[in-house]
N, C-alpha and C positions, 0 to 999 in steps of 0.2 A: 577451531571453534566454529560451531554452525551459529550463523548472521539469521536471527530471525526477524525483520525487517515487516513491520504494519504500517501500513501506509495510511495514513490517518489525516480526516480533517471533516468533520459536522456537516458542511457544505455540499451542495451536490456539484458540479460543474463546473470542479475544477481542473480535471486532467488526470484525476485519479486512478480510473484506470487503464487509462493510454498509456499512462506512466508506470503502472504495475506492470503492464504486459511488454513494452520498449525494455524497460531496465531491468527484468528477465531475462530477455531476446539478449543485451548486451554482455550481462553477466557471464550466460552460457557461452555465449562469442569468445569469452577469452579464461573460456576453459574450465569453468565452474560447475557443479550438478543444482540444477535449480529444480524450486518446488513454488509454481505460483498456487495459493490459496483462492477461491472466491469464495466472500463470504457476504457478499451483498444479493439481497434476495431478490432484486434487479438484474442480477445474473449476467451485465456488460462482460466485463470477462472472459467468462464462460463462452457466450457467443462472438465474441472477438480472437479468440483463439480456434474459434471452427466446430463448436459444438451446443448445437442444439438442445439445450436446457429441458427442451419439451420432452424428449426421448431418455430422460436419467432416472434409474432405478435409483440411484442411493448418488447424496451430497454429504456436505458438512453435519447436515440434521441428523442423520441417523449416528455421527460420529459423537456430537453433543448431547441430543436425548437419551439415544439406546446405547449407547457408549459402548459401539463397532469402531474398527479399524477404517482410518481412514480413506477413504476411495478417492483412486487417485487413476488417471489416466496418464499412462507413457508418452512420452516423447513426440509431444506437439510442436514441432521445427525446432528441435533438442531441449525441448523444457516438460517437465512433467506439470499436470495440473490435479487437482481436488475442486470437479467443478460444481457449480448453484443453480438452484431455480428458486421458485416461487415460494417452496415450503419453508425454505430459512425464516420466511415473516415469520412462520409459525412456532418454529423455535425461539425466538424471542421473547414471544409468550409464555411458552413451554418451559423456559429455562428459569424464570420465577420462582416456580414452588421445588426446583431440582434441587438438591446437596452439593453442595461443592460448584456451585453452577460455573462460578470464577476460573475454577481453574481447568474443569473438563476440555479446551482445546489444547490449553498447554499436554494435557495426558494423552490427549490423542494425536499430541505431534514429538511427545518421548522417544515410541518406540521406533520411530524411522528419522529421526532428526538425522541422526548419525551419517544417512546417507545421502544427503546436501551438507553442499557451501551456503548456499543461501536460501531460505525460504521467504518470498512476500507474502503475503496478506493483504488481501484489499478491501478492507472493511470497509460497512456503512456510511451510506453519509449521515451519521446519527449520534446520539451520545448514549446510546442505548447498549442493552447487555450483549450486544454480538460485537462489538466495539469495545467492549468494556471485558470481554474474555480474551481477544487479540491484544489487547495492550498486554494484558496478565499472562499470554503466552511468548509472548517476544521480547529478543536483546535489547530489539531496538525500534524507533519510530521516524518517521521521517514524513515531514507534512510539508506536500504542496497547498501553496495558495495561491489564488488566482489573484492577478496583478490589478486587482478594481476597489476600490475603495471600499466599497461594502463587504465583500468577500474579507476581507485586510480587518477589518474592526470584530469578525467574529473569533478569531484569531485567540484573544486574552480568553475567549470562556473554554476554546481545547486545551489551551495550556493550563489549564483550573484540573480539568479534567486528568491531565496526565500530570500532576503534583500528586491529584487524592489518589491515582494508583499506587505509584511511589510511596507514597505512604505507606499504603497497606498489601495492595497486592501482586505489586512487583519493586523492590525497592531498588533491584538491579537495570529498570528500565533507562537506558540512553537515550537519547534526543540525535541521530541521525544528520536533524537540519532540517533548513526549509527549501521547498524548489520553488519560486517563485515559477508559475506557469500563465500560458495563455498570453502569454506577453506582446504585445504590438507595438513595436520602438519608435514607428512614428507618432504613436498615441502620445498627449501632453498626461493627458493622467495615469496612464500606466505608466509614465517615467516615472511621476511623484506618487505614486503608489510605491516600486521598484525600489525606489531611494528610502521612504519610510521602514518598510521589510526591513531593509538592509540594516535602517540607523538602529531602529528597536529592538528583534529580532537577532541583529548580529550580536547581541548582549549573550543571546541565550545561549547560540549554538551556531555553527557553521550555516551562513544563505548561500546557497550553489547558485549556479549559473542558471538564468532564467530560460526557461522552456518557452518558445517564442509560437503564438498562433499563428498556425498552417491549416489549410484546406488538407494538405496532406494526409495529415494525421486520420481526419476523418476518411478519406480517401481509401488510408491504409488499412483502418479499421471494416470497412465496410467490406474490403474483401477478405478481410480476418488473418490477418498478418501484420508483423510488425513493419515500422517504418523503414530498417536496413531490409526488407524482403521487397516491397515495396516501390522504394525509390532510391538505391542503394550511393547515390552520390547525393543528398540531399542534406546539406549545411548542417542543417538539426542533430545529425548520426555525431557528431564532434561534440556537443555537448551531453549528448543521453552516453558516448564513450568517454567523456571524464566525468558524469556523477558516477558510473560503475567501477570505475577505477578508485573513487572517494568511497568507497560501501565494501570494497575491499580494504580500506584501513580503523573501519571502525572495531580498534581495540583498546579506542582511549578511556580513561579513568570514566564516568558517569557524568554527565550534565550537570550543576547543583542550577534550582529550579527556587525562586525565592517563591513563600509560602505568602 
């Protein structure tokens, strides 16, 4: 079964997709065909992985509106991608007065599923329709939150959000888990941040191991590679290699999500 994994969470700033593009790097590592998506019209991603947004003939947009095949670029240090720029805002727009608008990426990720283990998705930080067509195309969801209190309280209105899809337009949607991210162990509040995740949150679904804030990350990002390319003995590699090994057993029953 192809893991189609949205990485999802309203918020901007929380690791999202540091985290898309790490737990790609990892997956591929141990032997998987991965397909990272961007679909944030921020285009991080995109340009994290080594490509210049500004030079792209065709994204996600032409896959949602014109309903072309999805463009996808080979083997960026073993992972493929479908990368974004700017125009996605416009597809948001766009996708308003469409048919079907819901479910147009799932149909545009049909006819190549087959050829991944896993595909991510790194949606919006929004609750808007490019969020709201990724949930509808994916097995699964898996939402970082950043370890700060504020971050932590917006938390109940995503989970609102991914009940009314469940509802209606994915009912087979899974709850992945949450990765608590950005974590500083010496911080007093990001322990008691950490601890609440855990209390409330473990109700719902699996809390993984927290992603811990490093300079690194941005470090590694900035020269558009992941953390194991990077800084290959760097502590962090041990936990981004057991959530990938946890994403490799997601075949469990579904989430039940109280309404």
């Amino acid at each position: 079964m192809t893991r189609t994994i949205a990485l999802f969470n309203q918020a901007g700033g929380v690791g999202k997709t540091t985290l898309t593009q790490n737990l790609g790097y990892h997956l591929q590592a141990r032997g998987h065909q991965v397909l990272l998506i961007d679909l944030d019209p921020q285009a991080s991603l995109t340009t994290f992985m080594g490509i210049d947004s500004g030079t792209l003939e065709k994204t996600p947009f032409d896959a949602l509106i014109n309903e072309e095949p999805l463009f996808i670029f080979k083997d960026i240090q073993g992972i493929d991608l479908a990368p974004a720029n700017i125009n996605l805002s416009a597809a948001e727009i766009q996708l308003v007065n469409l048919d079907f608008r819901e479910v147009r990426l799932k149909e545009a990720l049909d006819p190549i599923r087959d050829n991944y283990d896993f595909i991510l998705i790194d949606c919006p930080p929004s609750l808007g329709l490019l969020s709201y067509t990724s949930l509808v195309a994916a097995t699964h969801v898996l939402i970082p939150i950043e370890t700060h209190f504020k971050a932590f309280q917006g938390t109940n209105l995503l989970l609102q959000t991914i009940t009314k899809v469940r509802k209606r337009g994915n009912r087979a949607l899974e709850i992945a888990g949450f990765v608590p991210s950005r974590y500083a162990a010496n911080n007093s509040q990001d322990k008691r941040t950490l601890q609440a995740i855990r209390e409330q949150f473990g109700k719902v679904s699996t809390v993984h191991n927290a992603i811990p804030r490093l300079t690194a990350f941005v470090d590694a990002s900035e020269e558009q590679v992941p953390l194991a390319i990077y800084d290959p003995h760097n502590p962090a590699l041990k936990i981004l290699d057991q959530l990938a090994a946890q994403m490799e057993t997601l075949n469990d029953p579904p989430t039940k999500l109280s309404s």
